[in-house]
C-alpha positions in Angstrom: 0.0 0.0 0.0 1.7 3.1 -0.9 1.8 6.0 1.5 1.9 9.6 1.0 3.8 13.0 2.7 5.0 15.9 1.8 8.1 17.2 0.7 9.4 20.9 2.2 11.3 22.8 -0.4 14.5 22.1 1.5 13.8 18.4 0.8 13.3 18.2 -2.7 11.1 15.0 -3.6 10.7 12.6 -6.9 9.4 14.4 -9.3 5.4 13.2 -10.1 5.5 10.4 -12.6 2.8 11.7 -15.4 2.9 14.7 -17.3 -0.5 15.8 -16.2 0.3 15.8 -12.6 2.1 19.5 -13.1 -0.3 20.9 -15.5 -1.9 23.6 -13.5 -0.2 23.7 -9.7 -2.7 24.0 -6.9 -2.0 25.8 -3.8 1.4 24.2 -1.7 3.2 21.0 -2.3 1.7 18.0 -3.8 1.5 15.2 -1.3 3.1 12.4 -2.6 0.5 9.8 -3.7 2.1 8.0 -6.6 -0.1 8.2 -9.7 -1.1 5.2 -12.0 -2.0 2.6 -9.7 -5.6 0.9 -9.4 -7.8 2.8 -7.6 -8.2 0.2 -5.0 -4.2 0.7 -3.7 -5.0 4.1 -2.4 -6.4 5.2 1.0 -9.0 7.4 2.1 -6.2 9.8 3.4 -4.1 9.6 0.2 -7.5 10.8 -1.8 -8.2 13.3 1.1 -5.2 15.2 0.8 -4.7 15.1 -3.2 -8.7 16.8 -2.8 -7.3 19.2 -0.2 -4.3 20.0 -2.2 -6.4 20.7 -5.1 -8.9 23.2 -2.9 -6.0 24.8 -1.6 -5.6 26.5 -5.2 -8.3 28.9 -4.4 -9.7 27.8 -8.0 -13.8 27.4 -7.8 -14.5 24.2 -8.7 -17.6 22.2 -9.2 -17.8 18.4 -8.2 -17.3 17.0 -11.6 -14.6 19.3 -12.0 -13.0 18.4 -9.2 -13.6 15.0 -9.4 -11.9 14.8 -13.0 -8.7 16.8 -11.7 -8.2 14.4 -9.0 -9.0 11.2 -12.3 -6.2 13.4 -13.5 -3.7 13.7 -10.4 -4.6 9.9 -10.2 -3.6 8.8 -13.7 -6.9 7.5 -13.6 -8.3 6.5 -17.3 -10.8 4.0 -16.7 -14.2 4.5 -15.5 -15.9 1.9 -13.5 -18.7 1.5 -10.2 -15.8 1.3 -7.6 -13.5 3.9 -9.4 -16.4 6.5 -9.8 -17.5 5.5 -6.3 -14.1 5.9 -4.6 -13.6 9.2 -6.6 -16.8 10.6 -5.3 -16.8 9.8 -2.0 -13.3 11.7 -1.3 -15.1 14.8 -3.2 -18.0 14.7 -1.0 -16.1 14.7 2.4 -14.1 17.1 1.2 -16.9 19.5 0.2 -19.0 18.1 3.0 
């Protein structure tokens, strides 16, 4: 199970492994939840602060906006019950 932190600017970290992870930064450092693995390998908390990191940007965004920049963060390209599910239910509690 991978975990996540994050990395000070004193400690500089592995870069994130897709392009798309840097395409628009959100507000502070990205915690480091490695993208492109199933769904099922990440933790609430991992999902929680990738949502909170994207909130942080001070950018208005919707749900379904939200939930497709975290897809994105994720490396996520499939759609399916338990993806969409898992997706959505970090979006709620962070809106919530």
């Amino acid at each position: 199970v991978p975990t996540f932190e994050t990395v000070s600017p004193a400690e500089p970290g592995p870069a994130p492994t897709t392009g798309a992870t840097n395409a628009v930064a959100p507000g502070g450092e990205r915690p480091m939840v490695e993208p492109g693995l199933p769904i099922g390998a990440y933790t609430d908390d991992q999902l929680d602060a990738l949502v909170s990191w994207l909130l942080a940007s001070g950018v208005d965004r919707d749900r379904v906006a939200l939930s497709e920049r975290l897809r994105s963060e994720l490396g996520l390209t499939r759609r399916g019950v338990r993806i969409d599910g898992m997706v959505a239910a970090a979006v709620h509690r962070a809106l919530a």
